[in-house]
N, C-alpha and C positions, 0 to 999 in steps of 0.2 A: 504494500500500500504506500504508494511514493507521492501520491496526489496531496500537495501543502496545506490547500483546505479541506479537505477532508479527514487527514492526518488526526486531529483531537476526536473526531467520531469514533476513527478506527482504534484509538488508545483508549476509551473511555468502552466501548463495548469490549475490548480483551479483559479492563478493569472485571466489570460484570462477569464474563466466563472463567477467570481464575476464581473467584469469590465462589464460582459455582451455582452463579445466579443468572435468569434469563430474563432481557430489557425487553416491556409490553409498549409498544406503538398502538394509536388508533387513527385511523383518517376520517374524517366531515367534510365534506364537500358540500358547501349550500346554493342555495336558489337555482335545484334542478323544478322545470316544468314540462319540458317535452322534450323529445328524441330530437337530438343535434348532433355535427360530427364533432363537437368536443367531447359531447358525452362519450359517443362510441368511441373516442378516443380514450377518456378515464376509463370506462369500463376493459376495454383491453389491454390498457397500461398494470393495470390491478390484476386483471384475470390472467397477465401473463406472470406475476411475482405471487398470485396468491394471498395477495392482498385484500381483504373487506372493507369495501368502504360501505362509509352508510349517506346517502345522500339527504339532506333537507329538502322536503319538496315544498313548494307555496301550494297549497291546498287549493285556492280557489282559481288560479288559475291554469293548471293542472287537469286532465283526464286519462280515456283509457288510453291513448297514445302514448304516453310514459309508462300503465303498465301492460301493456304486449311487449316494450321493447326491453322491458324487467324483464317477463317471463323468462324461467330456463336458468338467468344470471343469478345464482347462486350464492356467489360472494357481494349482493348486492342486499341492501339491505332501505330502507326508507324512515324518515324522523318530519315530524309536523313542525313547518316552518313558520311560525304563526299564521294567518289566513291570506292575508293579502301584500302583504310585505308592502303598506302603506304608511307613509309616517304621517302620527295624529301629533308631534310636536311642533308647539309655536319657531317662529321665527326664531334662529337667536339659540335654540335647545339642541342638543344631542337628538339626531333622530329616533323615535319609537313607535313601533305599535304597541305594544304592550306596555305602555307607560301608566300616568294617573290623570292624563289628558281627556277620558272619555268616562264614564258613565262604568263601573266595575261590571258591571249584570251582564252590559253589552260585551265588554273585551272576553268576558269568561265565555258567553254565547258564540263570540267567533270559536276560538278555541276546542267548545265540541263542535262546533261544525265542520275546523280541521280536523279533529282527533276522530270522529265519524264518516269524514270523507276519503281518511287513507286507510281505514278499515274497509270501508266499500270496495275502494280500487285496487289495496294490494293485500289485501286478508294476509296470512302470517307474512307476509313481507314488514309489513307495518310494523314499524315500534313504539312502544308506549312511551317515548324520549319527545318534547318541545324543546324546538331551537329557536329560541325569540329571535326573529332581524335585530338585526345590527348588534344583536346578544348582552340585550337588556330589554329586562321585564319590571316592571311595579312592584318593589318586594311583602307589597301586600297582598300580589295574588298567588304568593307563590305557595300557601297554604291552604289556597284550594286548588292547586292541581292533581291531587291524587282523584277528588270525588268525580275527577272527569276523565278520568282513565288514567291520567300519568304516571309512570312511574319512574321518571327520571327526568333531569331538566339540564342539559348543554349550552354554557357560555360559554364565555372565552376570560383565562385568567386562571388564577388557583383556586382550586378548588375551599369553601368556606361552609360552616354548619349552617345545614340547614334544613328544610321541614320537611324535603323532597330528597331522594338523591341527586349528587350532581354528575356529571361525567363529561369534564369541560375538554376544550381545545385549549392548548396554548403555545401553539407557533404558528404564526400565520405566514402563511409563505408569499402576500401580495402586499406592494408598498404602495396603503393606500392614499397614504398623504403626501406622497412626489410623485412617482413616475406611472403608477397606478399599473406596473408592470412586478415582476418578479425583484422581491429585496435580495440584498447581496447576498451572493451563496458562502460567504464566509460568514457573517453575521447571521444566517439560518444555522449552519452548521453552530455555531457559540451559542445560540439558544438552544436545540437539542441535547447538547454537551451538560447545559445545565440544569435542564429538565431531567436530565437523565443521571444527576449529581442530588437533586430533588427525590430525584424516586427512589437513589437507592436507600438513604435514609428512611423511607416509607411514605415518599411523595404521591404525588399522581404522574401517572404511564405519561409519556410523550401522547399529544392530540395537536396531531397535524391539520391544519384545516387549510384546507382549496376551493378556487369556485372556478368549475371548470370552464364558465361560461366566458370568461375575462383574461385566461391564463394567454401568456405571450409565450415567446418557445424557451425564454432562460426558464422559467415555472415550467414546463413538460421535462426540461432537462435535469433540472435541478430534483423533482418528484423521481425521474426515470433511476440518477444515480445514487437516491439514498435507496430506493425498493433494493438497486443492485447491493447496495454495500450491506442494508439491513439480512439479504437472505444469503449473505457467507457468514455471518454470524450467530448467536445465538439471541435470538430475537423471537417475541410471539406482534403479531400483527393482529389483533384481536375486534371482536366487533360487541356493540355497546350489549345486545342479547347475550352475549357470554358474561359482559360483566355482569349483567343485573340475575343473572341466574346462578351466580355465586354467592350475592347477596352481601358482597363488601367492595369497598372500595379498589376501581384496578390499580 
């Protein structure tokens, strides 16, 4: 392994296999809606490494077009992206849909309408997991999302006590406040390193998060050479159903 940035990846997962210990990855990719050839592109970039990804879809605009091109994809998995992937914040605010902007009854009411629409369309494909847009929610609703099926809730950041489980993302592989293109592959690889410095202490797994709809080709390259380096070593790539059916934190 002679590649200079990549280099602390490949010392910090030998770290892990002398210890005798195996590094858990997960991937998110959000604001899938229908069959694109980036999609088809995530889905074979994954399906060639063996990777699970679980896509966020927007529920409302969304149909069966995304699930016929599910069917069959195996290592594919789906999470309720809140409904409309509309921001109800003023002028001036961090965007949200799931903010304190609207009327609680109504944002809980979108919500089964996602969590009831990805059941319709992709029956066990469907995960009981919301991914608020922009991965912020009102933290007063966040104690009613179990009564409406949830049984887990994906932000971005570390992971924090709360009424739900969480099973966040936190490396983001898109620079969204410059070039809106892929962030430097040396500063992805320093964040990994330290996620992965996080977890061995009993942090949370590496949560890669993509959105394939936006990715330039440094993002396809950059995803292409961590899948390679992740499957020479000892690595689990894990999908959020594995976590929650273990019932502790990955």
């Amino acid at each position: 392994m002679n590649d200079p940035i990549w280099q602390p990846l490949h010392q910090e997962l030998l770290r892990w296999e002398r210890a005798g210990r195996v590094a858990d990855f997960w991937l998110r990719d959000d604001d899938a809606i229908e069959p694109t050839a980036a999609l088809d592109r995530l889905l074979d970039l994954t399906g060639e490494y063996a990777v699970p990804v679980t896509l966020a879809v927007v529920p409302a605009f969304t149909g069966e077009a995304l699930a016929v091109r599910l069917s069959g994809v195996e290592h594919a998995l789906v999470a309720v992206h809140g409904w409309a992937h509309e921001n109800h914040a003023p002028e001036g605010e961090k965007k949200q849909e799931l903010g304190p902007h609207r009327p609680r009854d109504i944002v809980l009411e979108d919500l089964a309408r996602g969590f009831a629409r990805m059941d319709d369309l992709h029956g066990e494909r469907a995960l009981p997991l919301l991914v608020p847009p922009w991965n912020r929610i009102d933290p007063g609703l966040v104690p009613e999302l179990g009564r409406l099926g949830f049984q887990a809730l994906s932000v971005f950041g570390p992971s924090k006590p709360a009424s739900i489980r969480l099973i966040n993302s936190n490396v983001d592989v898109m620079d969204w406040h410059g070039t809106r293109g892929c962030r430097d592959h040396a500063l992805l690889v320093e964040e990994i390193v330290a996620q992965l410095g996080r977890a061995f202490g009993g942090g949370d797994a590496v949560g890669l998060l993509t959105h394939h709809l936006v990715h330039d080709e440094a993002v396809w390259s950059f995803v292409k050479r961590l899948f390679e380096m992740t499957s020479r070593h000892r690595v689990r790539w894990r999908s959020p159903r594995e976590m929650l059916a273990e019932g502790a934190l990955p």
